[in-house]
N, C-alpha and C positions, 0 to 999 in steps of 0.2 A: 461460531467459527468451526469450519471444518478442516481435517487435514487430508489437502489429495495428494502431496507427496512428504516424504520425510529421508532425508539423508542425514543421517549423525557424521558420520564417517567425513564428510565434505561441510558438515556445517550448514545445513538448509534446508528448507521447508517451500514448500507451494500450500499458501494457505487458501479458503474461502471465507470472506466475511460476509455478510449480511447485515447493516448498520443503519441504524434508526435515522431518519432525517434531524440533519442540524448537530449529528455525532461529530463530536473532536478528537481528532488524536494527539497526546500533550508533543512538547516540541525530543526527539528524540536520538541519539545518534545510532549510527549505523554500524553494526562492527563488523558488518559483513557487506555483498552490496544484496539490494532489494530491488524487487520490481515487483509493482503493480498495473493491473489493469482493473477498467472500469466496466460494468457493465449493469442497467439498463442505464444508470441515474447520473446526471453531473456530477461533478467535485471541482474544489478548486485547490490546486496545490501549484500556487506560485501562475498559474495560468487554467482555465476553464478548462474539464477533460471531459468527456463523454464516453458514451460506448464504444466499446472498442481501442480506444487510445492506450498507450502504454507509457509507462516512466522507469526507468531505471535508476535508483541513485547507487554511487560507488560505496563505498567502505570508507569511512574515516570523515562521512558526511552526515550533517544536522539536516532532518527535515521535520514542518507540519505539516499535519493535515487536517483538512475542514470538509466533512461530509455536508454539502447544502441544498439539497434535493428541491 
């Protein structure tokens, strides 16, 4: 994991992961909102995402995730 931004102050992060094929992320809540993007590798999170694609979820929402390269 890398950190390319960090705001304490606002509560937020822009991170970078790097994630092994077939990595899981346990099911989670959100107490901020979050976005991710993908990039080279598929994922599926509720629908198939590729490069390039983005997801935001809001604040006060459950999500998983399934890395399946």
């Amino acid at each position: 994991m890398k950190v390319l931004a960090m705001n304490r102050e606002l509560g937020y992060a822009t991170l970078l992961l790097d994630v092994a094929p077939g990595t899981r992320f346990p099911p989670h809540h959100h107490t901020g909102a979050e976005g991710v993007s993908w990039f080279p590798a598929p994922c599926t999170y509720g629908r198939r995402m590729g490069p390039g694609d983005f997801l935001h979820a809001d604040a006060g929402t459950r999500s998983r995730r399934v890395v399946d390269r």
